[in-house]
PyMOL Python script that loads the backbone (N, CA, C, O; Angstrom):
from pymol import cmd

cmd.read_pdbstr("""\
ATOM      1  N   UNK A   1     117.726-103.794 -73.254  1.00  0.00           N
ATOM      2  CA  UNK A   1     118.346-103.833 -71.942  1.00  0.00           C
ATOM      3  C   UNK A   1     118.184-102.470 -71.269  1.00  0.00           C
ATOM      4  O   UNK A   1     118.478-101.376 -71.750  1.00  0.00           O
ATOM      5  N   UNK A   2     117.562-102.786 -69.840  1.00  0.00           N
ATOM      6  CA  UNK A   2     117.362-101.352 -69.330  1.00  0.00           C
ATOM      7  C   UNK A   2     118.618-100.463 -68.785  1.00  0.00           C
ATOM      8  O   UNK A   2     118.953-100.999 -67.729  1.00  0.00           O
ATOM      9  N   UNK A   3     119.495 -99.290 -69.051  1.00  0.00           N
ATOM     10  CA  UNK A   3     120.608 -98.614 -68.297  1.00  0.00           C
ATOM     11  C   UNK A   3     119.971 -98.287 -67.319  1.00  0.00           C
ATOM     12  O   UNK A   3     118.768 -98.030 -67.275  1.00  0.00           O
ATOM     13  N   UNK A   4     120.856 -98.271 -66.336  1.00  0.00           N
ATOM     14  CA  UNK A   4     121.402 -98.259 -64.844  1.00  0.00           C
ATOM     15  C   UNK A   4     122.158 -96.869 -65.071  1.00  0.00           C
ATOM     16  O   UNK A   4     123.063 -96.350 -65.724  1.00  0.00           O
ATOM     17  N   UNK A   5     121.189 -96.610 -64.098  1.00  0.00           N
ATOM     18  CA  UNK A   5     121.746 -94.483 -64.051  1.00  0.00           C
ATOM     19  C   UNK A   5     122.658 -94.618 -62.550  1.00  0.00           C
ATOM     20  O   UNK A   5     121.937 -94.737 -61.559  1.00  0.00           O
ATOM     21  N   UNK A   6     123.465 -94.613 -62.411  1.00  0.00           N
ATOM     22  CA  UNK A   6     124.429 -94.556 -61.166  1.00  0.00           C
ATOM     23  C   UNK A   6     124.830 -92.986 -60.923  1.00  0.00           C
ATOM     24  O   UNK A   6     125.724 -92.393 -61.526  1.00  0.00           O
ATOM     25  N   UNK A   7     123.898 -92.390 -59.816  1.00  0.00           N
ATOM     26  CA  UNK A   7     124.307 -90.932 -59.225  1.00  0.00           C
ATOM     27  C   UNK A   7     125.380 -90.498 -58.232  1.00  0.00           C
ATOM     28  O   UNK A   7     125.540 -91.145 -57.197  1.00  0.00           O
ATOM     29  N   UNK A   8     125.853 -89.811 -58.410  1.00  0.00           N
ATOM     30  CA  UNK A   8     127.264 -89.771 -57.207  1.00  0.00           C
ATOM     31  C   UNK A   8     126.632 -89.079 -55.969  1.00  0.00           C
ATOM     32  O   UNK A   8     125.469 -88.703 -55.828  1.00  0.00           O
ATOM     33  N   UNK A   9     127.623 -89.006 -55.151  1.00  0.00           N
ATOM     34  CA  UNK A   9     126.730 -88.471 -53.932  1.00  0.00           C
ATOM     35  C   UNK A   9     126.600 -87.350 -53.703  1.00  0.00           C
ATOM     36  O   UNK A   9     125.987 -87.015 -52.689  1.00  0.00           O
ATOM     37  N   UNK A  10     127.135 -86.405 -54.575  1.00  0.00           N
ATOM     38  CA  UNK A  10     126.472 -84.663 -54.805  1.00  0.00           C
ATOM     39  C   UNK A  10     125.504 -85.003 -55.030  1.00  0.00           C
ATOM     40  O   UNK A  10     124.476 -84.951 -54.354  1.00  0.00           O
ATOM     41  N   UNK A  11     125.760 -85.554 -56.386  1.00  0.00           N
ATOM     42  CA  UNK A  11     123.538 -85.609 -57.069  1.00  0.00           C
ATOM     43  C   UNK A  11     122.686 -86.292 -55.629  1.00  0.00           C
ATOM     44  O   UNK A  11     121.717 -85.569 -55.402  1.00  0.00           O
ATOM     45  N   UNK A  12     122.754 -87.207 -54.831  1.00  0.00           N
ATOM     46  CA  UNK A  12     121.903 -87.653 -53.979  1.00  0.00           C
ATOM     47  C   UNK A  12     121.466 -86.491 -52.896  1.00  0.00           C
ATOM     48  O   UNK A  12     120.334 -86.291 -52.454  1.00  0.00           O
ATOM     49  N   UNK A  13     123.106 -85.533 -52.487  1.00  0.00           N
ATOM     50  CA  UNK A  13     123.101 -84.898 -51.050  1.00  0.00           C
ATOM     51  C   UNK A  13     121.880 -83.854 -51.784  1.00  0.00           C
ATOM     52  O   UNK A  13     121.047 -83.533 -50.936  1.00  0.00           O
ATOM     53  N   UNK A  14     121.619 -83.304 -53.066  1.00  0.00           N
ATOM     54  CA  UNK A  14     120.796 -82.403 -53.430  1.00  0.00           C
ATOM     55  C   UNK A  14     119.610 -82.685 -53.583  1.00  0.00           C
ATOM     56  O   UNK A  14     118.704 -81.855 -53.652  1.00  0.00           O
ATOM     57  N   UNK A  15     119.448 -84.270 -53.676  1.00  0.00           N
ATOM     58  CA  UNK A  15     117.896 -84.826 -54.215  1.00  0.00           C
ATOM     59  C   UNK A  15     117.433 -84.701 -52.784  1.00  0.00           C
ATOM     60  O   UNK A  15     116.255 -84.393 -52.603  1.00  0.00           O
ATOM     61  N   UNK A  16     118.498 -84.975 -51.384  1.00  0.00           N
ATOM     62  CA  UNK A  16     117.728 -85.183 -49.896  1.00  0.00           C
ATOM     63  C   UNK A  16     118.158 -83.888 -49.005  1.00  0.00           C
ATOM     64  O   UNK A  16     118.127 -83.806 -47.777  1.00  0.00           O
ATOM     65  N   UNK A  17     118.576 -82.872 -49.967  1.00  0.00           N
ATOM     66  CA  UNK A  17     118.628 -82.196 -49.367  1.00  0.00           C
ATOM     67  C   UNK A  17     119.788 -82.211 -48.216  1.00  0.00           C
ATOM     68  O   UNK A  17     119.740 -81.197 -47.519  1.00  0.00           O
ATOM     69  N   UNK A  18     120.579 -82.918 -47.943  1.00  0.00           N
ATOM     70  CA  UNK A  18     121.701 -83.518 -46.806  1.00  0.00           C
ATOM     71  C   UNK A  18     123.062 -82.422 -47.427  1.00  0.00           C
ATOM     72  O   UNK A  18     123.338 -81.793 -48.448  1.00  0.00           O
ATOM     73  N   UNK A  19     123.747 -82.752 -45.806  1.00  0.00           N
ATOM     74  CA  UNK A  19     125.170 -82.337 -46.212  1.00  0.00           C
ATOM     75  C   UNK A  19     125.972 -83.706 -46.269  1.00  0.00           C
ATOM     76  O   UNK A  19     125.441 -84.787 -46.014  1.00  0.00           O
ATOM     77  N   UNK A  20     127.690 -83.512 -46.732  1.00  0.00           N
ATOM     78  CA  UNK A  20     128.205 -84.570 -46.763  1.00  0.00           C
ATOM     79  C   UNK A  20     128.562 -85.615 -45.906  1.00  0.00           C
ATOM     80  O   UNK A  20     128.692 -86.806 -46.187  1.00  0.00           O
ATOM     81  N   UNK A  21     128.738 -84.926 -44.592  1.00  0.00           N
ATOM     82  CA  UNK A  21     128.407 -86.075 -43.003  1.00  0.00           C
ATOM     83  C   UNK A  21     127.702 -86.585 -42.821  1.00  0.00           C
ATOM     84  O   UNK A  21     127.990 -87.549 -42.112  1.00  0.00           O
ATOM     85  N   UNK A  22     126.191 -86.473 -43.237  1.00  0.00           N
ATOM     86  CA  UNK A  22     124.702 -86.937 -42.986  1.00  0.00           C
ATOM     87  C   UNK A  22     124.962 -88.277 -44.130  1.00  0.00           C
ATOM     88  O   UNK A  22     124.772 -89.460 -43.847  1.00  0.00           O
ATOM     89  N   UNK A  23     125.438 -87.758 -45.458  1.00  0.00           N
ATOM     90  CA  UNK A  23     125.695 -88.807 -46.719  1.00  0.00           C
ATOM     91  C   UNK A  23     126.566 -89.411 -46.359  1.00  0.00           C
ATOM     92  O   UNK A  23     126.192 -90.571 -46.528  1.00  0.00           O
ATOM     93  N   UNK A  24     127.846 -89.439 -45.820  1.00  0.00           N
ATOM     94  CA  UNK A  24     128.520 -90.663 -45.887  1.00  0.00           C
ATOM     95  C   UNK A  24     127.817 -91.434 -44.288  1.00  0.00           C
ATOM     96  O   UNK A  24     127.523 -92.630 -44.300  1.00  0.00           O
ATOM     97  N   UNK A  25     127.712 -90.978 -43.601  1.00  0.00           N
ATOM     98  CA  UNK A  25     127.121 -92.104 -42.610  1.00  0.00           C
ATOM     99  C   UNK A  25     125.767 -92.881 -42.825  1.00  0.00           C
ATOM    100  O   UNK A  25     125.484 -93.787 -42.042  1.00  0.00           O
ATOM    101  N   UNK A  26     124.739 -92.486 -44.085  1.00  0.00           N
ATOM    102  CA  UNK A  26     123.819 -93.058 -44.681  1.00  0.00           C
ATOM    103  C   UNK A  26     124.614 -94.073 -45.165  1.00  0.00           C
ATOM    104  O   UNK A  26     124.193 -95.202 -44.913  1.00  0.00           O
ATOM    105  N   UNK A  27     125.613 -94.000 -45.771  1.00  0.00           N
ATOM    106  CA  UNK A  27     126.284 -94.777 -47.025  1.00  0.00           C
ATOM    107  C   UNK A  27     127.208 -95.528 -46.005  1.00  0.00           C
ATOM    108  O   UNK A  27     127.815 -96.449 -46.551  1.00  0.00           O
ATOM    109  N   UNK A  28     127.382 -95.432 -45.136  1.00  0.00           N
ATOM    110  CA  UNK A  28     128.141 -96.612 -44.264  1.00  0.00           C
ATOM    111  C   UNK A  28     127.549 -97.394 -43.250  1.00  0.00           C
ATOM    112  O   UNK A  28     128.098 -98.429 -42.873  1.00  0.00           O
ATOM    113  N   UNK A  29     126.380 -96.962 -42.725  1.00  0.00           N
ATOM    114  CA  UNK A  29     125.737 -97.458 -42.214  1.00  0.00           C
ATOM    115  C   UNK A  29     124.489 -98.883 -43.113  1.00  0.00           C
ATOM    116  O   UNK A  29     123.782 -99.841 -42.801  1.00  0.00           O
ATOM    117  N   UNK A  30     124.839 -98.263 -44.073  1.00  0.00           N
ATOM    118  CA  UNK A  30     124.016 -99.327 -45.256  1.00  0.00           C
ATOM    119  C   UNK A  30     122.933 -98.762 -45.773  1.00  0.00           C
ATOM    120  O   UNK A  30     122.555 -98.974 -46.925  1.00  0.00           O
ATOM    121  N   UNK A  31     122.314 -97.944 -44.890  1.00  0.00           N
ATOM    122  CA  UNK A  31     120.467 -97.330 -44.979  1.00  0.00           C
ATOM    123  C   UNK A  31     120.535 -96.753 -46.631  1.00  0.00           C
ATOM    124  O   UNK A  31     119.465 -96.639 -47.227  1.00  0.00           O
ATOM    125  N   UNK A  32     121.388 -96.519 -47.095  1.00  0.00           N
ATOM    126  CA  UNK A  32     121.165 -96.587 -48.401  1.00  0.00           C
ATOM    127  C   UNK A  32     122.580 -97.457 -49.144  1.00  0.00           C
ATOM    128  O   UNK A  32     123.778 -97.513 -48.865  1.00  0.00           O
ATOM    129  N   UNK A  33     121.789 -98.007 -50.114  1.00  0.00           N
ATOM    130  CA  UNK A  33     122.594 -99.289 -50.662  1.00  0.00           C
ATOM    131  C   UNK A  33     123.655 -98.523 -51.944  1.00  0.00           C
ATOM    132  O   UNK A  33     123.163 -97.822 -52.829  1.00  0.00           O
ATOM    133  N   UNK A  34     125.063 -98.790 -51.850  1.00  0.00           N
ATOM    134  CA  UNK A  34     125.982 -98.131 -52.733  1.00  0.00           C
ATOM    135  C   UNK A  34     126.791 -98.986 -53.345  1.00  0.00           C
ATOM    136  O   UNK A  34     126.794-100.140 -52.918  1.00  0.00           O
ATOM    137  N   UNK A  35     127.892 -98.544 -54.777  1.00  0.00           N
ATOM    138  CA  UNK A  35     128.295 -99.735 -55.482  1.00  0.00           C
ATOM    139  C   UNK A  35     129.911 -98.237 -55.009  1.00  0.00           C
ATOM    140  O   UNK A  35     129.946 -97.011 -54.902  1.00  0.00           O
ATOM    141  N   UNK A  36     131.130 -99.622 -54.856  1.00  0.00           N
ATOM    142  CA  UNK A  36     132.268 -98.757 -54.992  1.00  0.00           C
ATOM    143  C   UNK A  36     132.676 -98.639 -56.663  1.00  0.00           C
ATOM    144  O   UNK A  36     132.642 -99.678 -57.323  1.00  0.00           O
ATOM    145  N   UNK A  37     132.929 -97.794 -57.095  1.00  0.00           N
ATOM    146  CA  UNK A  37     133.892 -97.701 -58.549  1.00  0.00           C
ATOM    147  C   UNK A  37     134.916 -97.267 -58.225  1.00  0.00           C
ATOM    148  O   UNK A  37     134.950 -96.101 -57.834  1.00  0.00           O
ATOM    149  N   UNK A  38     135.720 -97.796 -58.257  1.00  0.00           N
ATOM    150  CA  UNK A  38     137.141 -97.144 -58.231  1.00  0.00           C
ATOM    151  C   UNK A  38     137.466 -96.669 -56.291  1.00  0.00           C
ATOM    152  O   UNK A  38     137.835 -97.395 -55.368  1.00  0.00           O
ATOM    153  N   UNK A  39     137.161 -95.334 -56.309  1.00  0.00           N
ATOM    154  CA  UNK A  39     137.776 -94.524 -55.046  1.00  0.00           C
ATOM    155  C   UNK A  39     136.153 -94.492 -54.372  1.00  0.00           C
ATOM    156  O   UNK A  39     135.911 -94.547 -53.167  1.00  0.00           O
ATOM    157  N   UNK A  40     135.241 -94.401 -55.354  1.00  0.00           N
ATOM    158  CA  UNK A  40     133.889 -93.459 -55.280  1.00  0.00           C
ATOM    159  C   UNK A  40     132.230 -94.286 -54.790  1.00  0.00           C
ATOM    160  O   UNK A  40     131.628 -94.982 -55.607  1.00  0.00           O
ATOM    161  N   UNK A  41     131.897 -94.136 -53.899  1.00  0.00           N
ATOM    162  CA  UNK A  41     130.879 -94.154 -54.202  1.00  0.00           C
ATOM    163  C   UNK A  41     130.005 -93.810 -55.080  1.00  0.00           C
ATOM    164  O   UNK A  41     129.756 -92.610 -55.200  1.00  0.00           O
ATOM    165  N   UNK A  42     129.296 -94.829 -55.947  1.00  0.00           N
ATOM    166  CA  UNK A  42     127.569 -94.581 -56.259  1.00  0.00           C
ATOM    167  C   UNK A  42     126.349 -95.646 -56.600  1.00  0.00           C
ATOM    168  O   UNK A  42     126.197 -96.855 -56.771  1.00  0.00           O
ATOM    169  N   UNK A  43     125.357 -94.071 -56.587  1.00  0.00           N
ATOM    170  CA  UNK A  43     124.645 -94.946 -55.579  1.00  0.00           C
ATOM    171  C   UNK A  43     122.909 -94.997 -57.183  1.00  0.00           C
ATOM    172  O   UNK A  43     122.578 -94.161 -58.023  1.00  0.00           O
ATOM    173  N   UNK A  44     122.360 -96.346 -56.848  1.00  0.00           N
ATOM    174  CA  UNK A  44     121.623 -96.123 -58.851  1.00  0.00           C
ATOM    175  C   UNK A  44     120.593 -95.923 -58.318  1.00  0.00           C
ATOM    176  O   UNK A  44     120.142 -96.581 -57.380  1.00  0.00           O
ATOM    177  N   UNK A  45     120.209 -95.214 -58.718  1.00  0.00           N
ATOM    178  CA  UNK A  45     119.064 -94.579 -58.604  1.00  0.00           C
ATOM    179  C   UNK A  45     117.800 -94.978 -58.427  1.00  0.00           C
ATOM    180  O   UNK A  45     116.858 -94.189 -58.502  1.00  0.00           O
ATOM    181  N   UNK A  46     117.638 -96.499 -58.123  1.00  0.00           N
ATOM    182  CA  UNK A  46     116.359 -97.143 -57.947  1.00  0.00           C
ATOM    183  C   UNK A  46     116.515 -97.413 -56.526  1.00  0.00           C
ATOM    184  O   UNK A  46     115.558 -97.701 -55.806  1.00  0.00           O
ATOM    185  N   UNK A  47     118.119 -97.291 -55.983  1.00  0.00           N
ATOM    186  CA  UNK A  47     118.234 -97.732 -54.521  1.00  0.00           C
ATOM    187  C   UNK A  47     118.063 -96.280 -54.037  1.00  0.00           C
ATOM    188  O   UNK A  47     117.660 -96.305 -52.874  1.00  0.00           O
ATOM    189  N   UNK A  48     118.196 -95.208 -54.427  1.00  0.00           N
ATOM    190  CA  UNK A  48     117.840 -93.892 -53.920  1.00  0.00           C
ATOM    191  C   UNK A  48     116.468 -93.855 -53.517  1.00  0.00           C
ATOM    192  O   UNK A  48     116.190 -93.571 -52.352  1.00  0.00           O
ATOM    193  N   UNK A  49     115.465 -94.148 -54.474  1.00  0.00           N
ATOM    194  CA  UNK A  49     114.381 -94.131 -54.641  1.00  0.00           C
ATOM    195  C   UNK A  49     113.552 -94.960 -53.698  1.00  0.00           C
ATOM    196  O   UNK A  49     112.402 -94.569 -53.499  1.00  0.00           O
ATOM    197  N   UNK A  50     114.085 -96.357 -52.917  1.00  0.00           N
ATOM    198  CA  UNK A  50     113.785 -97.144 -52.127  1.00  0.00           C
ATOM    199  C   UNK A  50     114.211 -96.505 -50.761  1.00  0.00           C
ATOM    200  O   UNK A  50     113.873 -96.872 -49.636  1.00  0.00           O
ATOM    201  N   UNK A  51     115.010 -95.493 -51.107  1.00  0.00           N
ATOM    202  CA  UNK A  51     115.456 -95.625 -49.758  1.00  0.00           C
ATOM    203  C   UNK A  51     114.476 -94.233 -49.456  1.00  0.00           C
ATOM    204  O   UNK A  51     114.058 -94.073 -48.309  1.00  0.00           O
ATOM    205  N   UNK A  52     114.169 -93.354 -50.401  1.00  0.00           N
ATOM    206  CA  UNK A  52     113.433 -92.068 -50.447  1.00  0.00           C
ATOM    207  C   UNK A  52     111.969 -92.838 -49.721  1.00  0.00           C
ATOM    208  O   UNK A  52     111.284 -92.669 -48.711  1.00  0.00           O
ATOM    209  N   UNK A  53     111.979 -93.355 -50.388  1.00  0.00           N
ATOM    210  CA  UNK A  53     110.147 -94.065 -50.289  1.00  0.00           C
ATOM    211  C   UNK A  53     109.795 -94.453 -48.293  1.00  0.00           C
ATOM    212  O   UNK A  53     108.895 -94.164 -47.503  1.00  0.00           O
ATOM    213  N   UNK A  54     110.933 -95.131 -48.235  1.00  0.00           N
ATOM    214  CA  UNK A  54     111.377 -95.432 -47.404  1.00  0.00           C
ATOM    215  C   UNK A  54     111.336 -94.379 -45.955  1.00  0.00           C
ATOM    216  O   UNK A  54     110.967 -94.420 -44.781  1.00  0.00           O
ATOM    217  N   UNK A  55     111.677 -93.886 -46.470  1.00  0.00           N
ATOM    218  CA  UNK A  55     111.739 -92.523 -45.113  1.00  0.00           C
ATOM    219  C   UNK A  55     110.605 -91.755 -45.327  1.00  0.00           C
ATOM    220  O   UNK A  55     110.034 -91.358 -44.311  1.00  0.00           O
ATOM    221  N   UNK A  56     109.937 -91.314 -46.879  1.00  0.00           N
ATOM    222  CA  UNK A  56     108.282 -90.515 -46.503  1.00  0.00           C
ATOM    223  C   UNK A  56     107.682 -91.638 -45.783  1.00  0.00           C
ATOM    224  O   UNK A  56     106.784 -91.345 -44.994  1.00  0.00           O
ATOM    225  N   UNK A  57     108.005 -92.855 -45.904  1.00  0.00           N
ATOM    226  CA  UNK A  57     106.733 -93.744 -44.895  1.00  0.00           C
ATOM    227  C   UNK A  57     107.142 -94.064 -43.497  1.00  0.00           C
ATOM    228  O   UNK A  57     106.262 -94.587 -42.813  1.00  0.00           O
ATOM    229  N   UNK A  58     108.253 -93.865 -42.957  1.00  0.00           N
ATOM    230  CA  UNK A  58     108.709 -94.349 -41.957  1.00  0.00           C
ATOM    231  C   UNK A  58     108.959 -93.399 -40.761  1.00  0.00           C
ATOM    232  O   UNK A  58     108.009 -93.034 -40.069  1.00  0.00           O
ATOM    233  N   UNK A  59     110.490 -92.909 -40.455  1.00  0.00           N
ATOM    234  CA  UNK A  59     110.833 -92.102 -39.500  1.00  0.00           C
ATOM    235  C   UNK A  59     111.509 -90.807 -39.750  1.00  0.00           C
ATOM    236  O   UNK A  59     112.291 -90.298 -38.947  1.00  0.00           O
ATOM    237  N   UNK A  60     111.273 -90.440 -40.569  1.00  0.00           N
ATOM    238  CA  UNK A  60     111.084 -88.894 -40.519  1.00  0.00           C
ATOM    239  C   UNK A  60     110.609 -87.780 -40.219  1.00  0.00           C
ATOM    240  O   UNK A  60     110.985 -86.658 -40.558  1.00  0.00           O
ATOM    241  N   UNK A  61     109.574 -88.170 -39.421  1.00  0.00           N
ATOM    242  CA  UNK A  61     108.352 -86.769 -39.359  1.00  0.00           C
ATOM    243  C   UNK A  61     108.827 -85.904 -38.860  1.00  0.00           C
ATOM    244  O   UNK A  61     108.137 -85.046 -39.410  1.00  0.00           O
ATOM    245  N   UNK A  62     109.307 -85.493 -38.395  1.00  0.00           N
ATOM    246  CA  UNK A  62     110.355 -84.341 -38.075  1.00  0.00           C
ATOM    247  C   UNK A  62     111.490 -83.301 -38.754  1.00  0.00           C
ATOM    248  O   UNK A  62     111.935 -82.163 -38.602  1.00  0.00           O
ATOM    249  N   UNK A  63     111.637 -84.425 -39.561  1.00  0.00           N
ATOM    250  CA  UNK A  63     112.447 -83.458 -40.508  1.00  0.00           C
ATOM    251  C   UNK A  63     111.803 -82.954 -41.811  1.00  0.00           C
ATOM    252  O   UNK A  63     110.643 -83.042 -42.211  1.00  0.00           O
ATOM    253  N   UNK A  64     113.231 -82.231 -42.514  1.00  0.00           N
ATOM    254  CA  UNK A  64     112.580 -81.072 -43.292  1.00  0.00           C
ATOM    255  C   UNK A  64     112.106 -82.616 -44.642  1.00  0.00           C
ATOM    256  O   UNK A  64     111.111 -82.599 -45.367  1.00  0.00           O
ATOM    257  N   UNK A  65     112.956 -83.528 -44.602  1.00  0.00           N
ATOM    258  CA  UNK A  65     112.670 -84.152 -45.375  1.00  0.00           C
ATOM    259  C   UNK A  65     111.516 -84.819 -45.238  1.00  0.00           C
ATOM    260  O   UNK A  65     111.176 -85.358 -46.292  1.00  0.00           O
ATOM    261  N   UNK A  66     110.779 -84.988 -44.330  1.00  0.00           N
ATOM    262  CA  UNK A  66     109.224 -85.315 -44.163  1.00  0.00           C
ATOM    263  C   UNK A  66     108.321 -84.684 -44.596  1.00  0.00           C
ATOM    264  O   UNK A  66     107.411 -85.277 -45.174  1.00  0.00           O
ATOM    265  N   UNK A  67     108.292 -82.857 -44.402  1.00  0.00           N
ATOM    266  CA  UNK A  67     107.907 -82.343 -44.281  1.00  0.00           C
ATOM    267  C   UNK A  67     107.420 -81.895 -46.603  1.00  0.00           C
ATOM    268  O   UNK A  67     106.432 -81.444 -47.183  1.00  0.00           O
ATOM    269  N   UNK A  68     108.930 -82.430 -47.094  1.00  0.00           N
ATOM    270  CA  UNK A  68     108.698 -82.636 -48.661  1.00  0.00           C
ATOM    271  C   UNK A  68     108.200 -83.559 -48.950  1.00  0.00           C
ATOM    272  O   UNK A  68     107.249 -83.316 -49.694  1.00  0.00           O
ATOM    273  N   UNK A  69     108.358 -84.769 -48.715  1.00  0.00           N
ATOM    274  CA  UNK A  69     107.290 -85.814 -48.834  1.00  0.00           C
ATOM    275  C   UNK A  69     105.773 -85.406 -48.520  1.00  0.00           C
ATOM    276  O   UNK A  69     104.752 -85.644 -49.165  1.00  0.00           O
ATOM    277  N   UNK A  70     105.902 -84.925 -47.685  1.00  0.00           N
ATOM    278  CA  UNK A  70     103.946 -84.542 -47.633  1.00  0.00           C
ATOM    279  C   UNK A  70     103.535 -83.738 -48.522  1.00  0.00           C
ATOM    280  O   UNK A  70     102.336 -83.750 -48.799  1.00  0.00           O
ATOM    281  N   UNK A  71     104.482 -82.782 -49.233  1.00  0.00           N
ATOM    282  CA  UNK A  71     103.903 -81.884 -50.351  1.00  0.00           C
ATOM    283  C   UNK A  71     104.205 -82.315 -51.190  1.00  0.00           C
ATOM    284  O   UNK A  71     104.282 -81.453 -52.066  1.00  0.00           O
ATOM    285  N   UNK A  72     104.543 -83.523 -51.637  1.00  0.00           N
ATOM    286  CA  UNK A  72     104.716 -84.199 -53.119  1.00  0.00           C
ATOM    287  C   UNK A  72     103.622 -85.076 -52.914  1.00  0.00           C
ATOM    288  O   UNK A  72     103.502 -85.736 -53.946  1.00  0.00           O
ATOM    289  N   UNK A  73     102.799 -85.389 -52.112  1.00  0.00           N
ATOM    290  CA  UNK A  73     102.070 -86.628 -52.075  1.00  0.00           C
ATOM    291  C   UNK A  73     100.690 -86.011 -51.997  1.00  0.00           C
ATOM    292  O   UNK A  73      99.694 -86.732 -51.944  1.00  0.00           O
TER     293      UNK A  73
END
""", "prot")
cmd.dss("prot")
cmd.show_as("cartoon", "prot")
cmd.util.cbc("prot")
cmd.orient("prot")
């Protein structure tokens, strides 16, 4: 059975580089998909990853986060 890595939203705001206003309106708006536990958001890490993928191909070019996608690729 494969584990399910569930990251909180420090670990995400550091993977995208974001502050915590930018993260919770991602996370309420839906654009990235989250599970409640308890009080907390989190968010597993394959929906991070969709949603990462997601923005190097889409509407970012402007930001700094575009700008890492092009040097990872």
């Amino acid at each position: 059975m494969e584990e399910l890595k569930l990251l909180t939203t420090k670990d995400v705001m550091k993977v995208l580089n974001i502050g915590k206003t930018q993260m919770y309106n991602l996370l309420h708006k839906g654009e990235i998909k989250s599970t409640m536990v308890g009080r907390y958001f989190r968010i597993h890490e394959e929906d991070l990853m969709k949603y990462y993928k997601l923005a190097c191909d889409t509407t970012f070019i402007n930001s700094k986060m575009y700008k890492r996608c092009i040097d990872e690729y």
